[in-house]
C-alpha positions, 0 to 999 in steps of 0.5 A: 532182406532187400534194405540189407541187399541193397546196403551191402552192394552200396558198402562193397561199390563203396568200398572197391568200384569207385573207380570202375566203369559205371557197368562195373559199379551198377552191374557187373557188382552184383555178379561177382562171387563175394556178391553171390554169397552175401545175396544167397546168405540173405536171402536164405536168412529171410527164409529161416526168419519166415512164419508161414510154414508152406511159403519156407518149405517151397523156398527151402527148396529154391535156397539149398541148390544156391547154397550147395553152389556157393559152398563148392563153386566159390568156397563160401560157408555162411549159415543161415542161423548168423545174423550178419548186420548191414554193410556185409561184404566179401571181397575176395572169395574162396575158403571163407568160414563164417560162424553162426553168431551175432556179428556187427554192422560193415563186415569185410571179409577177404579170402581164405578167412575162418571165423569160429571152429568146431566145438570151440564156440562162436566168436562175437564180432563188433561194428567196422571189422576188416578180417584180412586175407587168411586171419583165422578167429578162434574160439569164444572170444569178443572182437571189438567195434572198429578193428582190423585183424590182418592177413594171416594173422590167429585170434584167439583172445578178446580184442578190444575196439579200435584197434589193429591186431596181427601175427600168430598168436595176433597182438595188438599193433596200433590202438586208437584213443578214443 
């Protein structure tokens, strides 16, 4: 769990401290929403995976008033039933929806994203995927390794790696040879 932490706050000061104050990018990085969220998901991710049955229950108990918190204080929904890769980052919070799914390594989330939706399965999301401001993932789809998928753009087919992707339906724009 705290390899985890500690790789998500290290992407995210990567990503959008780097040119902040040494308070912003040692401690106040630890306080911001998308922070929270990410801290409190893994957190109750390794009390999911836990074996000891006394130990989950008392730690249930600390993880669900977080949760509720995160839920109606910042607009965050991440299940604990997802497997989130290192390098998880939310950057700008508020009407986030994220699956119960596999995803990658190095996500980025920005606001008001839905992955997944009811009753029409969970998409799967590969390594370095950028979800812009607003992009909504739908269905049973694959999003490959390397993709950005724009702000306010709909995905609702399989796209392939290395590729950006926007509009509604979204299309791909630019692929890169590999």
């Amino acid at each position: 769990m705290f390899d985890k932490i500690c790789a998500d706050i290290a992407r995210k000061r990567e990503l959008y401290a780097a040119e902040k104050s040494w308070l912003s990018r040692h401690v106040f990085i630890y306080f911001l929403p998308g922070s929270l969220a990410v801290i409190i998901y893994r957190f109750g991710r390794w009390v999911f995976l836990l074996k000891i049955p006394v130990l989950k229950q008392i730690l249930t108990l600390v993880y669900l008033p977080l949760k509720v918190l995160m839920v109606i204080c910042f607009g965050i929904t991440i299940p604990v039933r997802g497997d989130y890769g290192k390098g998880f980052v939310i950057h700008t919070y508020g009407g986030i929806f994220l699956p119960r799914t596999k995803v990658g390594e190095n996500l980025t989330v920005n606001q008001e994203v839905t992955v997944g939706g009811a009753n029409q399965g969970q998409p799967l999301l590969g390594d370095n995927v950028f979800l812009g401001a607003g992009a909504k993932v739908l269905g049973k789809i694959k999003i490959g390794n390397n993709v950005v998928v724009g702000a306010n753009s709909l995905v609702i087919t399989n796209v392939p790696d290395n590729c950006t992707v926007i509009g509604v339906p979204a299309r791909i724009v630019f692929r890169k040879k590999s």
